[in-house]
C-alpha positions as CSV (number, residue, x, y, z in Angstrom):
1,X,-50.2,-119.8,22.0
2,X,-48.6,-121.9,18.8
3,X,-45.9,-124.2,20.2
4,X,-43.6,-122.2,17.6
5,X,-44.3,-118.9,18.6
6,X,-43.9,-119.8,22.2
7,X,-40.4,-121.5,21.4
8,X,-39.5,-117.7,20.0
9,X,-40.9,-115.8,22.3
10,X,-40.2,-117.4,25.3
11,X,-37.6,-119.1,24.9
12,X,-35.4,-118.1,22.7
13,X,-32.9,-116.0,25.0
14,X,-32.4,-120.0,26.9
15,X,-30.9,-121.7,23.8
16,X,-29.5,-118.6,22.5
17,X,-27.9,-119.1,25.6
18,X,-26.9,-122.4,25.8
19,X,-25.8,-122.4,22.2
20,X,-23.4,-119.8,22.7
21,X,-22.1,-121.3,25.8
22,X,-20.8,-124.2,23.8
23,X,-19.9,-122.6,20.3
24,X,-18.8,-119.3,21.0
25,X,-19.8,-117.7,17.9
26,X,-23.2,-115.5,17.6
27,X,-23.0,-115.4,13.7
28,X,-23.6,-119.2,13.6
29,X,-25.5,-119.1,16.6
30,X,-28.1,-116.9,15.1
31,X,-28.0,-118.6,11.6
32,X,-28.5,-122.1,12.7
33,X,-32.0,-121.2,15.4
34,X,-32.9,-119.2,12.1
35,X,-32.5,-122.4,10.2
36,X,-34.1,-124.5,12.9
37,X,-37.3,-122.1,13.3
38,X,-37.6,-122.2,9.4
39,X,-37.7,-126.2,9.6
40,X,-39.8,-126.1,12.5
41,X,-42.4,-124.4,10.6
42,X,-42.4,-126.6,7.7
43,X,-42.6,-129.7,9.7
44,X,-44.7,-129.1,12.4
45,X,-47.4,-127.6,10.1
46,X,-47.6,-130.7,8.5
47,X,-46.7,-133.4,11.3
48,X,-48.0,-131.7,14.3
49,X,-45.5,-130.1,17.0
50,X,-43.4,-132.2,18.8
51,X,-43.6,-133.1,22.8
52,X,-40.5,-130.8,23.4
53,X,-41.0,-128.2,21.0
54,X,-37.8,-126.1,22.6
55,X,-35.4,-129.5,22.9
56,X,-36.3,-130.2,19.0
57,X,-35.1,-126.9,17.7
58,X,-32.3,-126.6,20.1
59,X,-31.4,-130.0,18.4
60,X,-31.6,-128.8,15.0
61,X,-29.9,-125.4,15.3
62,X,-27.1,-127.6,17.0
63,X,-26.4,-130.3,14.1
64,X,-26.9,-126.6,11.5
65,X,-23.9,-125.4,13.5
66,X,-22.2,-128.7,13.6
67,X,-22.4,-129.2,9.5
68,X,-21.4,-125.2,9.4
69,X,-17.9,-126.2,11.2
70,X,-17.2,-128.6,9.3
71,X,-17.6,-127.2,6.4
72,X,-15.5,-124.1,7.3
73,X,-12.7,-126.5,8.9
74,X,-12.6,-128.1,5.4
75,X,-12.2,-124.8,4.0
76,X,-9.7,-124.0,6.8
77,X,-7.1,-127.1,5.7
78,X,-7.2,-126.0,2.3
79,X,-5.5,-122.5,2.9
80,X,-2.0,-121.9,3.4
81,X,-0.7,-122.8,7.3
82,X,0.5,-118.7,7.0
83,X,-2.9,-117.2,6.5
84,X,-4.3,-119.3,9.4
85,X,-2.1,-118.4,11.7
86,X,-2.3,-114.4,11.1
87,X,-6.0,-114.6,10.8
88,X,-6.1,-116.3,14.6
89,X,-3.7,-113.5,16.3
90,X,-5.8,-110.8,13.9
91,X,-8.8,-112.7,16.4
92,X,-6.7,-112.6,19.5
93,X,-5.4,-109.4,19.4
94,X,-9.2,-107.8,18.5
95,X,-10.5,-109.4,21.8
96,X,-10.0,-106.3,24.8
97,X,-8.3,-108.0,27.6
98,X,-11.1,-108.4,30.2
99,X,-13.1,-110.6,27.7
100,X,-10.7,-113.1,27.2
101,X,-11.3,-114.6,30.5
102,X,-14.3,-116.8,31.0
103,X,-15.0,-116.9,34.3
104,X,-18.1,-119.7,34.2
105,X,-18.2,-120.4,37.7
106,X,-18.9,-117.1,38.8
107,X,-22.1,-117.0,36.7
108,X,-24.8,-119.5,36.6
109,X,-27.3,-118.5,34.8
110,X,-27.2,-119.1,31.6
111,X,-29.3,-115.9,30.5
112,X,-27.8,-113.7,33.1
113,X,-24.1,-115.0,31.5
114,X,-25.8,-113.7,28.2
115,X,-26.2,-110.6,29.0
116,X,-23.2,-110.1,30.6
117,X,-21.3,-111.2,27.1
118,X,-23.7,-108.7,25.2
119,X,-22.9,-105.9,27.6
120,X,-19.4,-105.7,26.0
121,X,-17.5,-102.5,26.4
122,X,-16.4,-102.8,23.0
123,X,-20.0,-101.9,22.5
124,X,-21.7,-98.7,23.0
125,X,-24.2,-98.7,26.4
126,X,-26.9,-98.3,23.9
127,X,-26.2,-100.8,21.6
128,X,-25.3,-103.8,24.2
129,X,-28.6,-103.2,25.9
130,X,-30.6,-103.5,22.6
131,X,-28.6,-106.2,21.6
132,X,-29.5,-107.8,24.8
133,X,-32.9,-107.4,24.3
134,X,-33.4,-108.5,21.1
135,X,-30.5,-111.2,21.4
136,X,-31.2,-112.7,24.9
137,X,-35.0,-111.3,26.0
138,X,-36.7,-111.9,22.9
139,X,-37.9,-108.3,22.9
140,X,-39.3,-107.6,18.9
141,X,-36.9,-105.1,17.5
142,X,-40.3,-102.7,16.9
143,X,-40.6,-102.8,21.0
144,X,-37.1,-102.1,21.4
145,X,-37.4,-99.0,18.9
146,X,-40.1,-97.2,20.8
147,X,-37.8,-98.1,24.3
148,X,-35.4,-95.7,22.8
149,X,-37.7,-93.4,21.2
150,X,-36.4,-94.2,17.2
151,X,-38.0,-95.4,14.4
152,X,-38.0,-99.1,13.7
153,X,-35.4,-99.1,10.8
154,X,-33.0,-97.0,13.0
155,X,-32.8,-99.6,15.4
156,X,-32.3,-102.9,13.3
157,X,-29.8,-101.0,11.9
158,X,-28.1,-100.5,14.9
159,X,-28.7,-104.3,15.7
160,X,-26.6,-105.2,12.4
161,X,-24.2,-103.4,13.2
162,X,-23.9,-104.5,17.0
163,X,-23.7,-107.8,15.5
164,X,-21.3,-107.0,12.3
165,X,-18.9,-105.6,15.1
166,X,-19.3,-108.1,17.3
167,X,-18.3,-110.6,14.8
168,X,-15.8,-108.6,12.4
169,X,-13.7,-107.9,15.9
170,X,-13.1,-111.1,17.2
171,X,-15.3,-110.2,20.5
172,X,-15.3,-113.5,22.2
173,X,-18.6,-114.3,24.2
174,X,-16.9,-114.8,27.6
175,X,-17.8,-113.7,31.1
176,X,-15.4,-111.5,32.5
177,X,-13.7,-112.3,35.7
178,X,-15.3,-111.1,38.9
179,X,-12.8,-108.2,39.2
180,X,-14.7,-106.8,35.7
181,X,-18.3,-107.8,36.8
182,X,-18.6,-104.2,38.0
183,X,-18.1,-102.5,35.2
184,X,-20.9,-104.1,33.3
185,X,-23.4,-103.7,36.3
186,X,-25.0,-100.5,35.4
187,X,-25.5,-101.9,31.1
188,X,-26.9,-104.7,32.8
189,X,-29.2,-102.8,34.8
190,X,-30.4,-101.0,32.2
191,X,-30.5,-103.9,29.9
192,X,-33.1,-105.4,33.1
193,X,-35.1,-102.2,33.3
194,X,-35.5,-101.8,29.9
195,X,-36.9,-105.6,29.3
196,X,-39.1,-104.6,32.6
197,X,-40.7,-102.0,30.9
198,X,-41.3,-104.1,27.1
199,X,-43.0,-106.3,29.6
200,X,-45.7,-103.6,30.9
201,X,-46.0,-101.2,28.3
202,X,-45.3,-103.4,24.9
203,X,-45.7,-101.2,22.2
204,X,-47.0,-104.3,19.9
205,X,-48.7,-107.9,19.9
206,X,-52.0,-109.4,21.3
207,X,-50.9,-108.7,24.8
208,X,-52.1,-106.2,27.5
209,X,-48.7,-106.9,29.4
210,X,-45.9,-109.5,29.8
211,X,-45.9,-110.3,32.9
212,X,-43.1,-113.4,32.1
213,X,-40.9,-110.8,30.6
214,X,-41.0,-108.8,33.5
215,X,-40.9,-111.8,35.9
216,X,-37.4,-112.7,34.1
217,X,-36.4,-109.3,34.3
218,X,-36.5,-109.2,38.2
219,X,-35.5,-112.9,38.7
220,X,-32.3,-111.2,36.6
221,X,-31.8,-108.4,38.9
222,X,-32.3,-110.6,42.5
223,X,-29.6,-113.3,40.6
224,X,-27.1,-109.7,39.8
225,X,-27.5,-108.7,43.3
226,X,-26.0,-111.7,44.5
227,X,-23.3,-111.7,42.7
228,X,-21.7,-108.3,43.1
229,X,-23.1,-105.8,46.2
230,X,-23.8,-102.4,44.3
231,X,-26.3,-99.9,45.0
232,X,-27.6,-99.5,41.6
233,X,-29.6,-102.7,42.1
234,X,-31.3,-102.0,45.5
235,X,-33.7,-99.3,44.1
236,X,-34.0,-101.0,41.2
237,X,-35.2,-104.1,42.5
238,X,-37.8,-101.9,44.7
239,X,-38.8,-99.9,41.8
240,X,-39.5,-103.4,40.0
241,X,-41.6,-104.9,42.5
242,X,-43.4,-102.0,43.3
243,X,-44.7,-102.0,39.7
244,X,-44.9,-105.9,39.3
245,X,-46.7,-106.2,42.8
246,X,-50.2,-105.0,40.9
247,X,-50.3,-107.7,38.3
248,X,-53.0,-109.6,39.2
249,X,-55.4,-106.3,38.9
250,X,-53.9,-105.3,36.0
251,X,-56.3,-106.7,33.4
252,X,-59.6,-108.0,34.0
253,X,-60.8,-111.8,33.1
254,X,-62.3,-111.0,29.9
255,X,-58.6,-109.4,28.9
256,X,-59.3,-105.5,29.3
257,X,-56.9,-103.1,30.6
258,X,-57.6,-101.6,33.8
259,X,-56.0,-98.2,34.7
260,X,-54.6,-97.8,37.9
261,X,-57.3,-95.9,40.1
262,X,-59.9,-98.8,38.9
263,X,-57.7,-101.5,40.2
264,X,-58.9,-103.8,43.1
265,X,-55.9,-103.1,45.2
266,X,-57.0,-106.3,47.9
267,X,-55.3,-108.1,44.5
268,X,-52.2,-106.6,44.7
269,X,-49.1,-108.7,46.3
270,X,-48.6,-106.7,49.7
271,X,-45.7,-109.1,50.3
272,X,-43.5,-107.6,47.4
273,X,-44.7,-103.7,48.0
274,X,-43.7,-104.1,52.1
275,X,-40.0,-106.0,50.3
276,X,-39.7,-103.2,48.1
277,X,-40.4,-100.4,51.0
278,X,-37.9,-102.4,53.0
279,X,-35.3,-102.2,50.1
280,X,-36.0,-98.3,50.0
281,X,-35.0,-97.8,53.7
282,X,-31.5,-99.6,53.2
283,X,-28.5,-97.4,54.7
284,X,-26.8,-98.3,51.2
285,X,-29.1,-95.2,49.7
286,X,-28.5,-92.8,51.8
287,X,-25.4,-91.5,50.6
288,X,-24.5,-89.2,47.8
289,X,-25.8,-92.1,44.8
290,X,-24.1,-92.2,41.1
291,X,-26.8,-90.9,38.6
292,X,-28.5,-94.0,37.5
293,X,-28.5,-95.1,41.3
294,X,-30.3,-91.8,42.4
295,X,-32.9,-92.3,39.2
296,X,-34.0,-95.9,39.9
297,X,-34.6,-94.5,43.6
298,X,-36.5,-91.2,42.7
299,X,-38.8,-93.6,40.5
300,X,-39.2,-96.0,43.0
301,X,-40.5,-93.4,46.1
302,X,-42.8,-92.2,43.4
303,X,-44.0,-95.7,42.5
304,X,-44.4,-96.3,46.8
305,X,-46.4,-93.3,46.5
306,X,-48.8,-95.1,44.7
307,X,-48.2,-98.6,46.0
308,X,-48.7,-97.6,50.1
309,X,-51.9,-95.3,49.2
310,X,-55.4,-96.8,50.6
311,X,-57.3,-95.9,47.7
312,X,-56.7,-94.0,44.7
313,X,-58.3,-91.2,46.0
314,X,-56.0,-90.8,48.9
315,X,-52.8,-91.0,46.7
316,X,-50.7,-87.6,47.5
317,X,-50.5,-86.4,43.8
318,X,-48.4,-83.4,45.3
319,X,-46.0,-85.6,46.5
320,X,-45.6,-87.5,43.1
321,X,-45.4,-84.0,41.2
322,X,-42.4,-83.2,43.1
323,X,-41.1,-86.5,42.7
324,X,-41.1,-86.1,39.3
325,X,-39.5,-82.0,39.0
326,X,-36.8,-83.9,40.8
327,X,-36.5,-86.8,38.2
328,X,-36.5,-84.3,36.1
329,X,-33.5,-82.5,36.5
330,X,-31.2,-85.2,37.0
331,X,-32.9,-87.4,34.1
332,X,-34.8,-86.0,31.9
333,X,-36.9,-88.0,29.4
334,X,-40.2,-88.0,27.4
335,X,-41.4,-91.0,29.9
336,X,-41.1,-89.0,32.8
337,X,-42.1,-85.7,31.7
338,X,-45.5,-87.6,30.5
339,X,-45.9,-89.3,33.9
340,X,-45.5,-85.7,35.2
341,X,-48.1,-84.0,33.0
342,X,-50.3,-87.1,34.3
343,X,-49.6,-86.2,37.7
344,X,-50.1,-82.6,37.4
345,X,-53.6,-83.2,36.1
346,X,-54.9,-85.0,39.2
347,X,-53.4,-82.6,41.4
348,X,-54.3,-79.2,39.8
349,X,-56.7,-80.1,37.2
350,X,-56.9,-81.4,33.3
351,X,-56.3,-77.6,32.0
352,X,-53.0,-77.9,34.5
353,X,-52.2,-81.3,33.3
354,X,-52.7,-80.0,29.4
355,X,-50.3,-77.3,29.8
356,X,-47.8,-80.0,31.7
357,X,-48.1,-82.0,28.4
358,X,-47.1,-79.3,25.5
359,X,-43.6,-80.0,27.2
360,X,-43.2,-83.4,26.2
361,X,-41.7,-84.0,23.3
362,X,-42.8,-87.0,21.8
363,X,-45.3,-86.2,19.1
364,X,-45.2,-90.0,17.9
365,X,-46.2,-91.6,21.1
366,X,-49.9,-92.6,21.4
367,X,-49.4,-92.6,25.2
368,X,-48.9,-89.0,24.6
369,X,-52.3,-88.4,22.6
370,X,-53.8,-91.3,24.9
371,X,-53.1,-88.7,27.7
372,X,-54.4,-85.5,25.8
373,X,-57.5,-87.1,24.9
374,X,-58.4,-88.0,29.0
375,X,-57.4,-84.5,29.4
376,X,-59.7,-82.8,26.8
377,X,-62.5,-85.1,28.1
378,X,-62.1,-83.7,31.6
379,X,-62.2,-80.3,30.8
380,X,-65.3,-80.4,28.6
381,X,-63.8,-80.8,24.7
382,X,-65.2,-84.2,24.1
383,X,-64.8,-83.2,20.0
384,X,-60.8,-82.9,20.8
385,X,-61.0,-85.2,23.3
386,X,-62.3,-87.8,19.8
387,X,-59.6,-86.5,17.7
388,X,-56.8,-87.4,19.9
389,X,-58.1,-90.9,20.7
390,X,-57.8,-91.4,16.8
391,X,-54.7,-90.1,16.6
392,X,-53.5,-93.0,19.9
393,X,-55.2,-95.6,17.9
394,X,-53.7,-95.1,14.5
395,X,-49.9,-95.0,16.2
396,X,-50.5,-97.6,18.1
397,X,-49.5,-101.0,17.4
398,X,-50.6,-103.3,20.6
399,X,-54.2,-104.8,20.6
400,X,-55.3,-104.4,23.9
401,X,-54.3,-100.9,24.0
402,X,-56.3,-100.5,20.9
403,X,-59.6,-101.6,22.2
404,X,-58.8,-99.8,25.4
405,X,-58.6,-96.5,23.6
406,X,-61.7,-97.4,21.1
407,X,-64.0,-97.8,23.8
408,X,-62.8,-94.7,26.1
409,X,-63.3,-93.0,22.6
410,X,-66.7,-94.5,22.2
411,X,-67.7,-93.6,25.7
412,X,-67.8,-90.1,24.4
413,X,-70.7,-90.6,22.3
């Protein structure tokens, strides 16, 4: 990978981070790695990337900042002492009052402090977690559009705004004392789930999965859990590992996808599925659960389903189908109901699973038409079965997925 695009990609939610610890202000923040990523380019293309790539831009967004500061405290002297002053209570008094207080010692981690500032409740649910992703994770804002099912423009829209409001109220980037931590847990949460998720199913770029975005998204989770004891992360955690424990068998060496009942399962990390089972059993679950609560666990006995079976032929599709009526009714979404259709059609057949699928209403998806065309294949309409394999590869916008699809498509003759 170019030294540059792994500084963006994979790094950029660290000095976002550490930037913002120091200056407190995202607006420069954002314009001085902007600044530093532009210079970066220019110079590197023409003396060759340096032995820190991450330290040098980190260095040059810092002195952009600097020179901005100093040029707005100049401005700042020049004005009337009257205007200053009403312009810092305007600040103050825009803050709510659990922001104010930055508790650093009761966060550690820089990224996980990150999100917590994002996750605002100034901010809609929503908007903090997209924020989040884009801000902290790295997560392209294209990914984070098909996460919550809206068309690209929609959601750097929403971004600017997140940001404009942000910076137009005053919102300090603080973490809240430990008495607020709470309230944030279940944004957060989602914020984690959602960057799990870009990290196995990203919806664009060269890669089959992400397996580092997902990585960070559990090492955020396990660093959450230790700071405040709620029950929204136990399931989530299991749910996590459960899906991360079959990396390894995920893609073949010459970069193919392979599909889940073609995996070697002697790859899989049996360690992480026995942790997650473990974390399934705790007495902490089962109690009457808070919504999100009851859907991380719902997913994550489906995903055990999967994870504890000997072979793919012995999974208990039944089992799965009913995990998934459940999910269902207490939260429906166009991801589930597709997972359902897809378990309906291995237990009562493609026609079954076809029916399952008119339900889901997501006409844009090429997972959806990805679906229908394995369908059609299986109950003998190969010439449908073609159609909607073109239809997935001309929505879809990741690489791997595309050759994937071409050569399930060519496999029809």
């Amino acid at each position: 990978m170019d030294p540059l695009e792994h500084v963006v990609r994979e790094e950029w939610g660290r000095l976002t981070a550490l930037l913002l610890a120091r200056f407190r202000r995202l607006d420069l923040v954002e314009d001085g790695l902007g600044d530093a990523v532009a210079a970066a380019a220019e110079s590197w293309s023409r003396d060759g990337a340096p032995d820190r790539p991450a330290g040098w831009v980190h260095a040059v967004a810092r002195r952009r900042i600097l020179d901005r500061l100093r040029a707005e405290a100049m401005h700042t002297r020049r004005m009337p002492l009257l205007v200053v002053e009403e312009r810092r209570r305007e600040s103050t008094s825009a803050a709510p009052a659990d922001a104010v207080v930055d508790d650093e010692e009761a966060v550690e981690d820089d990224v996980l402090r990150l999100i917590l500032m994002c996750n605002h409740p100034a901010l809609s649910p929503e908007a903090a977690s997209a924020l989040s992703l884009r801000l902290v994770l790295g997560v392209s804002t294209h990914d984070i559009a098909r996460l919550f099912l809206v068309q690209e423009a929609t959601m750097a829209a929403r971004l600017t705004r997140a940001k404009r409001k942000i910076v137009a109220a005053g919102i300090p980037f603080a973490v809240p004392s430990a008495a607020f931590l709470p309230e944030r847990l279940e944004s957060v949460a989602r914020t984690a789930y959602l960057a799990f998720t870009a990290g196995y199913a990203p919806s664009s770029g060269p890669d089959p999965v992400r397996t580092e975005l997902a990585g960070e998204a559990i090492r955020l989770v396990r660093l959450a859990r230790g700071l405040v004891d709620d029950p929204i992360l136990t399931p989530l955690l299991a749910l996590m590992l459960l899906q991360h424990s079959r990396r390894d068998a995920r893609v073949a060496p010459d970069g193919r996808i392979v599909l889940l009942p073609d995996q070697d399962r002697s790859r899989w990390r049996h360690d992480e599925i026995e942790e997650a089972v473990g974390l399934l059993a705790s007495p902490s679950l089962s109690g009457p659960l808070r919504q999100a609560t009851a859907s991380y666990a719902l997913q994550a006995r489906i995903a055990a389903e999967h994870a504890t079976a000997a072979s793919a032929a012995e999974t208990r599709w039944e089992r799965i189908v009913q995990g998934y009526d459940l999910l269902l009714r207490l939260d429906p979404s166009p991801a589930a109901a597709l997972a359902r259709a897809v378990a309906v059609g291995e237990a009562d057949g493609p026609e079954a699973g076809l029916e399952a699928l008119d339900a889901v209403d997501h006409p844009n998806s090429h997972r959806v038409w990805a679906v229908r065309a394995e369908l059609l294949n299986r109950s003998g309409c190969p010439a449908e079965a073609r159609e909607a394999y073109t239809r997935a590869i001309s929505l879809c916008r990741n690489d791997a997925e595309i050759a994937h699809l071409r050569a399930r498509r060519d496999r029809l003759g």
